[in-house]
NUDRENKE-93193 format. One record per residue (C-alpha): residue number from 1; residue in one letter; x, y, z. Coordinates in nm, 3 decimals, decimal comma, always signed. Each point is the difference from the previous one (the first is absolute). Layout:
BEGIN
<r NUM A <X Y Z>>
...
***
This chain:
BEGIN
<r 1 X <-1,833 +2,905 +0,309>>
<r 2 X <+0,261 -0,023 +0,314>>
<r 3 X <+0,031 -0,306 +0,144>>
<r 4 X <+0,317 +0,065 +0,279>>
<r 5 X <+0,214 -0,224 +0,119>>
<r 6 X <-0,119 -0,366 +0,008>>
<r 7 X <+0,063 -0,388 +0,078>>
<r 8 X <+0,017 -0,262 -0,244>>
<r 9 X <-0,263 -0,231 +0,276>>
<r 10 X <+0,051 -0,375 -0,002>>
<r 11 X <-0,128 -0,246 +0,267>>
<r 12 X <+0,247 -0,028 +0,179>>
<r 13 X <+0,078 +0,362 +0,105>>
<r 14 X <-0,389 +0,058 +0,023>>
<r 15 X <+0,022 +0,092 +0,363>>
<r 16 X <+0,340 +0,196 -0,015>>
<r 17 X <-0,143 +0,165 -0,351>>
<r 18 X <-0,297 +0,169 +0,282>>
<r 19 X <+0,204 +0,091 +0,245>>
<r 20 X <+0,245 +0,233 -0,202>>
<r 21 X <-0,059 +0,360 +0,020>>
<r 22 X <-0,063 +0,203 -0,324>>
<r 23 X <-0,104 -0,264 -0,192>>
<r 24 X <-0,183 +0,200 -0,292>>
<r 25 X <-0,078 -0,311 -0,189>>
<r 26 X <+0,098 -0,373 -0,092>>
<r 27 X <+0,007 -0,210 -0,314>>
<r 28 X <-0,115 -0,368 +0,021>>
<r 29 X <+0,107 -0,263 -0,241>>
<r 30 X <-0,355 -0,050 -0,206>>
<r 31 X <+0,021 -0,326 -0,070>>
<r 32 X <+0,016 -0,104 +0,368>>
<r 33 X <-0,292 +0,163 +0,103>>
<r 34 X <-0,376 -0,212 -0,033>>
<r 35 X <-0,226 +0,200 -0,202>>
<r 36 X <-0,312 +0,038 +0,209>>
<r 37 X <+0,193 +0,050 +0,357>>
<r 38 X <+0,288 +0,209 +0,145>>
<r 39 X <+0,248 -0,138 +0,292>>
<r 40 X <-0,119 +0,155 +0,296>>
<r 41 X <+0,317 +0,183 +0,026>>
<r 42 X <-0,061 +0,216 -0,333>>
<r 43 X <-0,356 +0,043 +0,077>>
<r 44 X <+0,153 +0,142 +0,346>>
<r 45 X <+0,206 +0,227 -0,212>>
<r 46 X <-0,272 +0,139 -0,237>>
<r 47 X <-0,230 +0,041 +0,292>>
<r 48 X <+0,293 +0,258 +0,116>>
<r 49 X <+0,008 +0,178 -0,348>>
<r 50 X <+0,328 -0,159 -0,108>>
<r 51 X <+0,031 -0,070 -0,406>>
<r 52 X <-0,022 -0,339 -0,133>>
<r 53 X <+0,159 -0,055 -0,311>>
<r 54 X <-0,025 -0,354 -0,212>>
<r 55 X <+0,359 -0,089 -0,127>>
<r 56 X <-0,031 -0,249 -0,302>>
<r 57 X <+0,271 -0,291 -0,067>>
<r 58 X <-0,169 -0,218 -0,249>>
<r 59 X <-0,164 +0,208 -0,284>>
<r 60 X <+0,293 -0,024 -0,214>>
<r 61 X <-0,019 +0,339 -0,223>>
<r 62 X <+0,313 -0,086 -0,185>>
<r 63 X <-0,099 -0,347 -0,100>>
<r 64 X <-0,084 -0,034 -0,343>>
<r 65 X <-0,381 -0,114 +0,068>>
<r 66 X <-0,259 +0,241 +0,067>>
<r 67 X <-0,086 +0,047 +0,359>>
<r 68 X <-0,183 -0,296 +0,163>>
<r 69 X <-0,404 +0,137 +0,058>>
<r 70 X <-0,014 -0,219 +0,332>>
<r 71 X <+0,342 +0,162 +0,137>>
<r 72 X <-0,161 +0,342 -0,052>>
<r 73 X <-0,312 -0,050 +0,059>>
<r 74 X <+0,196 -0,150 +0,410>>
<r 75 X <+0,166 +0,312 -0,037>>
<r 76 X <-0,295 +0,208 -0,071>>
<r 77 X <-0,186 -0,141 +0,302>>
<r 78 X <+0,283 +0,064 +0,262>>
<r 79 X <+0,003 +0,344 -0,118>>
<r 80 X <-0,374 +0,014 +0,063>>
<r 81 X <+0,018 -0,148 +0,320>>
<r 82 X <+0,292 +0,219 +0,142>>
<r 83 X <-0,115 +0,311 -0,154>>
<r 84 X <+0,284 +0,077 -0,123>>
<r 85 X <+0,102 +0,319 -0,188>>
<r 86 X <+0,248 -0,177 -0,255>>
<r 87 X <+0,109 -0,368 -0,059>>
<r 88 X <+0,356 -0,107 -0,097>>
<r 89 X <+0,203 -0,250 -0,190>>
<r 90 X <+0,339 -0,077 -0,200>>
<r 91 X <+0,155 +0,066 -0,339>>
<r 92 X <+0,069 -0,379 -0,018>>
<r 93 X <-0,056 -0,332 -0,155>>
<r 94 X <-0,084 -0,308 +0,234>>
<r 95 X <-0,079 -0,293 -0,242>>
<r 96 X <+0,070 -0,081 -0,324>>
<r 97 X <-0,132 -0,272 -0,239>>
<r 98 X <-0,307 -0,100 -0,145>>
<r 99 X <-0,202 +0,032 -0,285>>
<r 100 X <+0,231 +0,224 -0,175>>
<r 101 X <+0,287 -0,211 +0,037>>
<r 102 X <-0,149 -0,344 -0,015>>
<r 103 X <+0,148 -0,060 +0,330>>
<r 104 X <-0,117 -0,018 +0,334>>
<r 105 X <-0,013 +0,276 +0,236>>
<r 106 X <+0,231 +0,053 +0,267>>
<r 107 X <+0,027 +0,205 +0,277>>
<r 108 X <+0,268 +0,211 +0,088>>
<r 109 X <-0,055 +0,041 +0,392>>
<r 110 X <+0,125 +0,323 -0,020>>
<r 111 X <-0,011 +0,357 -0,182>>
<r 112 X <+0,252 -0,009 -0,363>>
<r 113 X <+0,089 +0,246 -0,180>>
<r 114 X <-0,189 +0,106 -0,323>>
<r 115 X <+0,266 +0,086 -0,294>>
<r 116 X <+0,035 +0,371 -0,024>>
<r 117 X <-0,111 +0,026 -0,388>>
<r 118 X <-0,293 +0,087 -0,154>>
<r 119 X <-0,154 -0,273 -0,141>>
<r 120 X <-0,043 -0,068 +0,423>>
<r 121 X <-0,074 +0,336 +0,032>>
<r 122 X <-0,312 -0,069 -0,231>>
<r 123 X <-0,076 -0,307 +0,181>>
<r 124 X <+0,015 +0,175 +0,376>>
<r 125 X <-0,215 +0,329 -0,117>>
<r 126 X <-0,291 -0,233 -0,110>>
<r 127 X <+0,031 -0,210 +0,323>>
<r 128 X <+0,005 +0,298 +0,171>>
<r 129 X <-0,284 +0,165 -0,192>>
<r 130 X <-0,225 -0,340 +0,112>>
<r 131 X <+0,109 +0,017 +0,338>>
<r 132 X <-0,119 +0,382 +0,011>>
<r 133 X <-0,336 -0,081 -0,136>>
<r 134 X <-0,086 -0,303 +0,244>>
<r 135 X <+0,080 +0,209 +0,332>>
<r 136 X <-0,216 +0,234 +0,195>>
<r 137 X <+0,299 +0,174 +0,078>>
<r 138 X <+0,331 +0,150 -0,123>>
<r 139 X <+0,299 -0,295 -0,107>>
<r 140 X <+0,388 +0,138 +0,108>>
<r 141 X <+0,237 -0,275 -0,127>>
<r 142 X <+0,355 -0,038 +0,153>>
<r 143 X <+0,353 -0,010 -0,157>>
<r 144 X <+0,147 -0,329 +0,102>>
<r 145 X <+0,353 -0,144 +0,127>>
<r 146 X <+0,210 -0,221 -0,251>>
<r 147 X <+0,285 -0,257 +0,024>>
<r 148 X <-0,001 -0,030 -0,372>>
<r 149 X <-0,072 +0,240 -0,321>>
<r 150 X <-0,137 -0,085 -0,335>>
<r 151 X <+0,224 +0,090 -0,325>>
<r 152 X <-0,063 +0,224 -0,259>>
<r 153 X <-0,183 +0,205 +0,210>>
<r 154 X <-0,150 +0,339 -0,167>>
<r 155 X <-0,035 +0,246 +0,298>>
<r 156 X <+0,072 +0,061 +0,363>>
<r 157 X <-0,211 -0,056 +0,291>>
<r 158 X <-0,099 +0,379 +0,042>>
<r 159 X <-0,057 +0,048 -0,405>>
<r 160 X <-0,218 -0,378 +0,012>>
<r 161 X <-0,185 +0,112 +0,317>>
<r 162 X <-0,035 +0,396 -0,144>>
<r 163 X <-0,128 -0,161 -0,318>>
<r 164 X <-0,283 -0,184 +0,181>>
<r 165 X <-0,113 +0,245 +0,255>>
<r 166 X <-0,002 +0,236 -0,328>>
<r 167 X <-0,265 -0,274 -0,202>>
<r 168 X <-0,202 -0,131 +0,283>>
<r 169 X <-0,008 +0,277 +0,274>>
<r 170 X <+0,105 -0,260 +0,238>>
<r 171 X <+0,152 +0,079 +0,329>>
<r 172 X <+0,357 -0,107 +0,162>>
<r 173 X <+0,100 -0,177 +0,278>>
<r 174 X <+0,325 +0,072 +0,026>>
<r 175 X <+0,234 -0,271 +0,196>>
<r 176 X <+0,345 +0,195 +0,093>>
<r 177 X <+0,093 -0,315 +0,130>>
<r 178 X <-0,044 -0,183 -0,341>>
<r 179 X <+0,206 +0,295 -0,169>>
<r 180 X <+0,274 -0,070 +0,205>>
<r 181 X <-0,009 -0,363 -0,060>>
<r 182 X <+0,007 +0,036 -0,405>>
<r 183 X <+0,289 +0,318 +0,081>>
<r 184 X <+0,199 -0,328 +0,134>>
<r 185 X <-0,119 -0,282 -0,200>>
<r 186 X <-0,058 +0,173 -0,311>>
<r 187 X <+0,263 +0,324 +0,037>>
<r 188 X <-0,314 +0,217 -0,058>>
<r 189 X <+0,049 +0,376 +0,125>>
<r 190 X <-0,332 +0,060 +0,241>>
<r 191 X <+0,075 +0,407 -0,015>>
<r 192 X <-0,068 -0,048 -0,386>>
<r 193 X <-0,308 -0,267 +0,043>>
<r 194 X <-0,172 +0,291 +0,246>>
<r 195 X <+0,070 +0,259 -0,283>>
<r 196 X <-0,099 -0,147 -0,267>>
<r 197 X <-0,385 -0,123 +0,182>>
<r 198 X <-0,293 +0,258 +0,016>>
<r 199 X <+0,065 +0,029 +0,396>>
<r 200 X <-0,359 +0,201 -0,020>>
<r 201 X <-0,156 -0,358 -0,040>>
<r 202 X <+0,144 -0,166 +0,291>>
<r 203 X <-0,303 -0,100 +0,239>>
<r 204 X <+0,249 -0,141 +0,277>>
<r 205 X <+0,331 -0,182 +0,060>>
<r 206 X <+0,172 -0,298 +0,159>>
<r 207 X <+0,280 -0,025 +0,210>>
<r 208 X <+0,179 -0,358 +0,091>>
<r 209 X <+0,326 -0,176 +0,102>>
<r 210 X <+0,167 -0,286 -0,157>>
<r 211 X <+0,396 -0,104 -0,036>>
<r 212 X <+0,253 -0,062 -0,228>>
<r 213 X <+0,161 -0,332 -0,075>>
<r 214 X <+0,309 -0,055 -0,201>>
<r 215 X <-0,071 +0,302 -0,156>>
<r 216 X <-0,375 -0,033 -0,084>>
<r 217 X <-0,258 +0,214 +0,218>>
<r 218 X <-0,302 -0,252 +0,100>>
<r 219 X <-0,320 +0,201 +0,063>>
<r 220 X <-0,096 -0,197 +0,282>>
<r 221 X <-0,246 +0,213 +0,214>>
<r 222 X <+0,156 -0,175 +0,321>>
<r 223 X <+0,264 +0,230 +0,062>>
<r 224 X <+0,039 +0,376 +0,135>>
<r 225 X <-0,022 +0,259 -0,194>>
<r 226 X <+0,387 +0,117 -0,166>>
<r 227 X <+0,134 +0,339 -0,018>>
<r 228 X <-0,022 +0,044 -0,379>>
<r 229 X <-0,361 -0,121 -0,011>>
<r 230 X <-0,082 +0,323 +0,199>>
<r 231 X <+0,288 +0,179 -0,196>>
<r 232 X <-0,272 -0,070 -0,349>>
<r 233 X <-0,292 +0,089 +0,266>>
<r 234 X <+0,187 +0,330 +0,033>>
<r 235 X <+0,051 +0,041 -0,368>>
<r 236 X <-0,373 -0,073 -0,078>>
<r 237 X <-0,058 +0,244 +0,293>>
<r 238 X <+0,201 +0,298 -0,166>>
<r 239 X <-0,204 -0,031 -0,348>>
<r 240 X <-0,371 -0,035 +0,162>>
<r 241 X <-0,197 -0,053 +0,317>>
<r 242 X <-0,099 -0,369 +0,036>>
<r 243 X <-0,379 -0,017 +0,064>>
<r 244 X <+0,075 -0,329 +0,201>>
<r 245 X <+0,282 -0,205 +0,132>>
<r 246 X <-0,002 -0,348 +0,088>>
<r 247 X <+0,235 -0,217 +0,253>>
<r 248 X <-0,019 -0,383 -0,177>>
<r 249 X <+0,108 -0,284 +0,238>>
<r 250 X <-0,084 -0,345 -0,100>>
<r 251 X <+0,203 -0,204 +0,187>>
<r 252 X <+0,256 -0,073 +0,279>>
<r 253 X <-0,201 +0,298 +0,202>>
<r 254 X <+0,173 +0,186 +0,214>>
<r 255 X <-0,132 +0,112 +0,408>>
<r 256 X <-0,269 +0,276 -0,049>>
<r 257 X <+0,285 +0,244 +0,120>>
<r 258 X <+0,256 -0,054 -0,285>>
<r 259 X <-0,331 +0,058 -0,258>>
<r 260 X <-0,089 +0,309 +0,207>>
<r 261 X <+0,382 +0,110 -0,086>>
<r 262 X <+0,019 -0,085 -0,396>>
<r 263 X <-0,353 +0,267 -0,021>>
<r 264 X <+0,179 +0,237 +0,157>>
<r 265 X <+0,353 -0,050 -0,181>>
<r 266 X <-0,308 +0,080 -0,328>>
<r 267 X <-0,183 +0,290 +0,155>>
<r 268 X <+0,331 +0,151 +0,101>>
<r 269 X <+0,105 -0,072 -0,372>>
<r 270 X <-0,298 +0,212 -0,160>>
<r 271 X <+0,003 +0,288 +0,269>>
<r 272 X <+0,359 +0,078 -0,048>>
<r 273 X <+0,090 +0,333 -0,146>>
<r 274 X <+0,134 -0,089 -0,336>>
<r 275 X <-0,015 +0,326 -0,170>>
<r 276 X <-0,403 +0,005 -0,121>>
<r 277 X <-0,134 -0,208 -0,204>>
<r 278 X <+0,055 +0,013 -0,395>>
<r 279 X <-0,308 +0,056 -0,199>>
<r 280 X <-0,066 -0,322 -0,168>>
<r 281 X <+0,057 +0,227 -0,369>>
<r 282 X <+0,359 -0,019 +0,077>>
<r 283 X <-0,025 -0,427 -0,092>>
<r 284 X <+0,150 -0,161 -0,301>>
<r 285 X <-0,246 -0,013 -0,296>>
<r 286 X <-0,153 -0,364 -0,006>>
<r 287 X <+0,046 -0,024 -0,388>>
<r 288 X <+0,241 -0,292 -0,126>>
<r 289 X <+0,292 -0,043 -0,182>>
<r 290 X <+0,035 +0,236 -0,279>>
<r 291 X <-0,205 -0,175 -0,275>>
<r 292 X <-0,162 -0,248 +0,158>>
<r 293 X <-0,329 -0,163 -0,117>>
<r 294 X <-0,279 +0,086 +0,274>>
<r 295 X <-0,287 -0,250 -0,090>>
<r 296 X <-0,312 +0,098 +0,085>>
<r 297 X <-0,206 -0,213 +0,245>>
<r 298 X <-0,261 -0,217 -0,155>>
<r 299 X <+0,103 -0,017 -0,342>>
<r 300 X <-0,106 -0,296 -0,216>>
<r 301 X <+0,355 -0,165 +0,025>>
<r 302 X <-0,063 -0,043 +0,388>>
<r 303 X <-0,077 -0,347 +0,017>>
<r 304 X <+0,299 -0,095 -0,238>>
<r 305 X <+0,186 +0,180 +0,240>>
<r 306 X <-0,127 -0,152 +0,310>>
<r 307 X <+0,088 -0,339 -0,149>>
<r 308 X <+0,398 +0,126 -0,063>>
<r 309 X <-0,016 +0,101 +0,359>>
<r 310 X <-0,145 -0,307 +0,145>>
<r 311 X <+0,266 -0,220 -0,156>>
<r 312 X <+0,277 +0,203 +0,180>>
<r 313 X <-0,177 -0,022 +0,333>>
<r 314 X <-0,057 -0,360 -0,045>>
<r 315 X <+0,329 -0,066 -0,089>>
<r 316 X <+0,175 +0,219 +0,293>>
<r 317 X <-0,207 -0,153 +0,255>>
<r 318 X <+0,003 -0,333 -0,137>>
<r 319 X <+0,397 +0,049 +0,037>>
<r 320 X <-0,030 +0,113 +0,333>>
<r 321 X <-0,231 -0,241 +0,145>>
<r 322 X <+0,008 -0,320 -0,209>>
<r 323 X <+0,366 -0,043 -0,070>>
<r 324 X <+0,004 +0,056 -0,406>>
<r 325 X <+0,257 +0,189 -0,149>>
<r 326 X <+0,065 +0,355 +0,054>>
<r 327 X <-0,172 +0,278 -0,274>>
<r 328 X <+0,279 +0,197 -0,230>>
<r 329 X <+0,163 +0,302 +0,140>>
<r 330 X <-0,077 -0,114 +0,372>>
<r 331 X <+0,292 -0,012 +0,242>>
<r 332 X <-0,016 -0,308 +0,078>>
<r 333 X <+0,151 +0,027 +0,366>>
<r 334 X <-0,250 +0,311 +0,101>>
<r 335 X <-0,283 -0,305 -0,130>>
<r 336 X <+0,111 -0,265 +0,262>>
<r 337 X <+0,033 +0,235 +0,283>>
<r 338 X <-0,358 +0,076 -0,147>>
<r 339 X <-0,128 -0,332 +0,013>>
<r 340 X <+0,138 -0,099 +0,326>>
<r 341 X <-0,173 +0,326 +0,116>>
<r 342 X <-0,344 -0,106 -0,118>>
<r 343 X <+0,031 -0,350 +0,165>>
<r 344 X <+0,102 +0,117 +0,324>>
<r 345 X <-0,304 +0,216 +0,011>>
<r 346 X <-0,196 -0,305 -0,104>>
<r 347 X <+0,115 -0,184 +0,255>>
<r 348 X <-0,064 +0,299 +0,257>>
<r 349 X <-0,344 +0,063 -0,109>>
<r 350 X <-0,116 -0,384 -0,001>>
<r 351 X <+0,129 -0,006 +0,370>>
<r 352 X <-0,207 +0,253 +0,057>>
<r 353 X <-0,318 -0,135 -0,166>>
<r 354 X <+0,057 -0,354 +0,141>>
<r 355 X <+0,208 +0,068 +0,286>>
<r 356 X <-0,061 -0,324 +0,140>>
<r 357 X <+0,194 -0,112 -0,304>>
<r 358 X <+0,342 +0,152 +0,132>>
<r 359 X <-0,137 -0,153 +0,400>>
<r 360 X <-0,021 -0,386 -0,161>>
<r 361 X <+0,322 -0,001 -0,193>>
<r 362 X <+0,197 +0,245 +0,210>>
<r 363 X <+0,368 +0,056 -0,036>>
<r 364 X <-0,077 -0,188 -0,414>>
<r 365 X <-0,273 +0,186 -0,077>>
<r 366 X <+0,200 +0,279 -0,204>>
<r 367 X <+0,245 -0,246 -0,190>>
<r 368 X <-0,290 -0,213 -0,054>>
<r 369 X <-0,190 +0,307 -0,182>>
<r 370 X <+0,234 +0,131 -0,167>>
<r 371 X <+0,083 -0,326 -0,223>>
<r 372 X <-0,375 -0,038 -0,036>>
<r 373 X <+0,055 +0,359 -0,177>>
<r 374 X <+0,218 -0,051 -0,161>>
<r 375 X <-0,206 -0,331 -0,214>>
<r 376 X <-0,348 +0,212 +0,039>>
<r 377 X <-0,073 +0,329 -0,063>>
<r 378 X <-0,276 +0,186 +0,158>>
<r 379 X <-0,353 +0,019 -0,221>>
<r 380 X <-0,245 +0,012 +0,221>>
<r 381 X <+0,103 +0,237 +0,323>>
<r 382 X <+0,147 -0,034 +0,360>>
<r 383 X <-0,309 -0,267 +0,137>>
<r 384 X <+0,026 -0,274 -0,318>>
<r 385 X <+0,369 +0,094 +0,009>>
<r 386 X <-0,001 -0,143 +0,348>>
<r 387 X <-0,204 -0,287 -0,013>>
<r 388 X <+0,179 -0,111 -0,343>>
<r 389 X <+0,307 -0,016 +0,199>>
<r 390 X <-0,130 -0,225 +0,292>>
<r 391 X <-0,172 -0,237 -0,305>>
<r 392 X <+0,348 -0,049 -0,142>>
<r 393 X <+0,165 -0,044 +0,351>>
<r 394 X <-0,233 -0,274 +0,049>>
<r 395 X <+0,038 -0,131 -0,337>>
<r 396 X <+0,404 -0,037 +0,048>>
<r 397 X <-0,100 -0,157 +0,312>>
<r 398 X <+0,085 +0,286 +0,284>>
<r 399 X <+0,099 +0,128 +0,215>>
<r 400 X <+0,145 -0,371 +0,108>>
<r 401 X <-0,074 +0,038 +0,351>>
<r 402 X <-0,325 -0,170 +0,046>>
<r 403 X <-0,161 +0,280 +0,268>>
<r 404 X <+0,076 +0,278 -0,234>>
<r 405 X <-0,148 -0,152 -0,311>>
<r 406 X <-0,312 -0,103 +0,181>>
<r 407 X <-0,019 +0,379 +0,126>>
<r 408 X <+0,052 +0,077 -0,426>>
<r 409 X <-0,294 -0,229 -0,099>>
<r 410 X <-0,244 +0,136 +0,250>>
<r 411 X <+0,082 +0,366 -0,076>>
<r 412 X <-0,019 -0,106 -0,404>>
<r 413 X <-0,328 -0,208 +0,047>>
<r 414 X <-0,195 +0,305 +0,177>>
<r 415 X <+0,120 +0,224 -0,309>>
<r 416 X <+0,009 -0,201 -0,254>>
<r 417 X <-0,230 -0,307 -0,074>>
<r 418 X <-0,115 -0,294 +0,245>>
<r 419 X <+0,329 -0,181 -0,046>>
<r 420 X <+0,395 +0,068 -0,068>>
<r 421 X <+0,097 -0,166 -0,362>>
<r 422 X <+0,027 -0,394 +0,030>>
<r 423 X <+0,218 -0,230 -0,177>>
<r 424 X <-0,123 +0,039 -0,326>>
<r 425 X <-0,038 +0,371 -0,049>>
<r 426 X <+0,316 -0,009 +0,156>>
<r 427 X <+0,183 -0,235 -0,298>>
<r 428 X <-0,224 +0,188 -0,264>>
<r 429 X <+0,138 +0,347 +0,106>>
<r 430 X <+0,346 -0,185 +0,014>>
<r 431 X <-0,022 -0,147 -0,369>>
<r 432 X <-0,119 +0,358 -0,107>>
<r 433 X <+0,295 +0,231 +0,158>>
<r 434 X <+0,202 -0,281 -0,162>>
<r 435 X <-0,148 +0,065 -0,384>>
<r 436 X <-0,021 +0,344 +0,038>>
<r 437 X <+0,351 +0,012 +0,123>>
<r 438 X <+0,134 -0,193 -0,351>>
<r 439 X <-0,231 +0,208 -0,206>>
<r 440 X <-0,204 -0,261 -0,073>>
***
C-alpha cells in the first residue's frame, strides 16, 4: 500500500492543507473528528481522491488495562466513515489507576513511555491483539518520544518493537522525529533502533520539529523541522522505501509557504541518491539479549502480570501529576522537567477546549492553571478538566474583579449545572481539601 507524501490536517490549516500541491494524503487526529460527519474540508479532500487516515491519541496500548470497547468501537467507526485503508495509534500508556491498584484513575494528558521489558511486552501484544480484532482495518502503532526512561529495562526499542511486530503481525509507524528525541533524551543510537526493527513492516512514517532546552529535546510539533530529523529520514531511507511520509504540525503554524518548504526539504530527503537502498535482510536480528526469557503472549500468568504493571504506571504518573514521591531508579530531575511538561500541555489544551477561559482571566489565566494542577490531577479529560477549574476559581472567590467573575459564572452555569457553588458547597469543599490535606 503507498500512501506518498502527506499532511498531518488539523483545523486550523484546513484551507492551507487544500491548497498545497502533491498532497498524496493526510492524517487527522481521530478523536477530534464526530463519528457520523466529516468537516467539509476532509470531505473536500476525499471527494479529490486524497487518503484519510484516523490518528489515535487516547487508546492507551501500553496501559496495563485492556483496551476500552467504546474507544475502539469510536475508532472503528471513523475508520468506517473515512474509508480508510489502515488506522493508527501509539506504543503508550495514558492513564493509570483503578481497579487494579485500588486507586483512582488518572490521566496522563499525554503519550508515556511503556517500560521496555517483557512482562510489558506481554501486556502490549494482547492489547494489540484486541485492538486487531475490533477494527475493519489494519492497526500500525508508533514509537514514541521520551523525557524520561524506566530502569531495569530488558531490551531496546528496535528488539521491543521487532519482538511485537514478530507476535502480532502488527505494522509500524515509525516517528524519526521521536528517535531523535530519545537519541537526545535517552542517548539512544537511531542507526541501531532502524536496524534492529523489521523495516519490511513499516506502513508509513512521521516527520516533526521540536527544540532543545537546557539540554532536553521537547517534541513539541510547533517547530520546523531540524537537520538531523531528516538526517534519521535519510537513514530509514537507505535501509527501505517508506510506503508513506507524513509532515505533523500541531501548533504555532507556520504561512502555507514555509509548510510548502518543510515537504520539500522531505521529498528532496527520500529522492536523493544515497547509494540504493539496502535490502531490509541486511537489519539486526530482533532477538534479545542473549538468554533472555521471551514470554509468550496470553499465558495464564497475564493478569498477575498486568497487575505488576499497573502499579508502576500508577505510581509514575501519580508522581508526575499528583505530586507523590518519585518511583526507585527514576532521575528525579528528568521527572520534574516531565511533570512541568505535562501541565503546560494541560494548560494549552484546556485553552483550547474553553478558550473563553484564557479571554475572561487573561494575562492570569496560565498561573492560575497551573497551581490548580498542581492540587488536581486530570481524571476525567480536557472538557471536566476545564470546567473543574472555573468551579474552584469560583469557590476561592475569583477572579476578584467583579466583571470577570460574572463572565466565569455565566460560562460555568451554561456547562455545568443551573447555578455556580453557593456558600455552603463552598465551606463543605473547603472543610474537605482541609481533611484530606491532614490525612484525616
Amino acid at each position: 500500500m503507498k500512501l506518498g507524501t502527506g499532511i498531518g490536517w488539523r483545523p486550523e490549516i484546513a484551507d492551507a492543507v487544500e491548497a498545497l500541491p502533491g498532497i498524496d494524503w493526510v492524517e487527522a487526529v481521530a478523536e477530534n473528528l464526530c463519528a457520523d460527519h466529516l468537516p467539509a474540508s476532509l470531505t473536500r479532500l476525499r471527494e479529490r481522491g486524497v487518503t484519510v487516515v484516523p490518528h489515535g491519541v487516547s487508546l492507551g496500548l501500553g496501559g496495563a488495562d485492556r483496551p476500552d470497547p467504546g474507544r475502539l468501537a469510536d475508532l472503528a467507526a471513523r475508520a468506517a466513515l473515512l474509508g480508510t485503508p489502515l488506522v493508527t495509534e501509539h506504543i503508550a500508556f495514558v492513564r493509570a489507576g483503578g481497579p487494579r491498584t485500588a486507586s483512582p484513575v488518572l490521566e496522563a494528558g499525554h503519550l508515556l513511555p511503556v517500560p521496555r521489558t517483557w512482562a510489558a511486552l506481554d501486556v502490549l501484544c494482547e492489547n494489540v491483539r484486541i485492538a486487531q480484532d475490533s477494527l475493519p482495518v489494519p492497526l500500525a502503532v508508533e514509537n514514541i518520544a521520551a523525557l524520561i526512561s524506566w530502569p531495569d529495562e530488558e531490551l531496546t526499542e528496535g528488539q521491543f518493537l521487532a519482538e511485537l511486530v514478530g507476535r502480532t503481525g502488527v505494522r509500524l509507524l515509525i516517528d524519526v522525529a521521536n528517535l531523535h528525541t530519545n537519541h537526545v533524551n535517552r542517548g539512544e543510537d537511531p542507526a541501531r533502533a532502524l536496524g534492529e526493527l523489521p523495516v519490511e513492516a513499516i506502513a508509513y512514517v512521521h516527520v516533526a520539529g521540536g527544540v532543545e532546552k537546557d539540554g532536553v529535546w521537547h517534541d513539541t510539533h510547533a517547530h520546523p523541522v531540524t537537520a538531523p530529523v531528516l538526517d534519521i529520514l535519510a537513514e530509514l531511507r537507505s535501509r527501505v522505501t517508506p510506503p508513506g511520509v507524513l509532515l505533523e504540525r500541531d501548533d504555532d503554524f507556520p504561512p502555507a509557504a514555509e509548510l510548502a518548504g518543510e515537504l520539500d526539504a522531505i521529498r528532496a530527503t527520500l529522492d536523493a541518491d544515497r547509494g540504493g537502498v539496502r535490502p531490509s535482510a541486511d537489519a539486526a536480528p530482533p532477538a534479545g539479549p542473549p538468554g533472555a526469557p521471551a514470554p509468550v503472549c496470553g499465558s495464564g500468568d497475564l493478569e498477575a502480570v498486568r497487575d505488576r504493571v499497573a502499579v508502576a504506571q500508577a505510581s509514575l504518573l501519580s508522581a508526575l501529576v499528583a505530586g507523590t514521591p518519585a518511583p526507585e531508579g527514576f532521575d528525579h530531575r528528568r521527572l520534574g522537567i516531565q511533570s512541568r511538561a505535562l501541565a503546560a500541555k494541560r494548560a494549552d489544551v484546556v485553552a483550547k477546549v474553553a478558550p473563553e477561559l484564557p479571554d475572561i482571566l487573561g494575562h492570569s489565566y496560565r498561573g492560575a492553571f497551573l497551581a490548580y494542577a498542581k492540587a488536581r490531577p486530570m481524571s476525567a479529560g480536557y472538557r471536566r478538566d476545564a470546567l473543574d477549574f472555573a468551579e474552584q476559581l469560583l469557590i476561592a472567590g475569583r477572579p476578584e474583579d467583579g466583571t470577570a467573575r460574572r463572565r466565569l459564572t455565566h460560562w460555568w452555569q451554561d456547562r455545568a449545572a443551573p447555578r455556580p457553588p453557593g456558600r455552603t458547597t463552598r465551606l463543605v469543599r473547603a472543610a474537605r481539601s482541609v481533611l484530606a490535606g491532614t490525612g484525616r
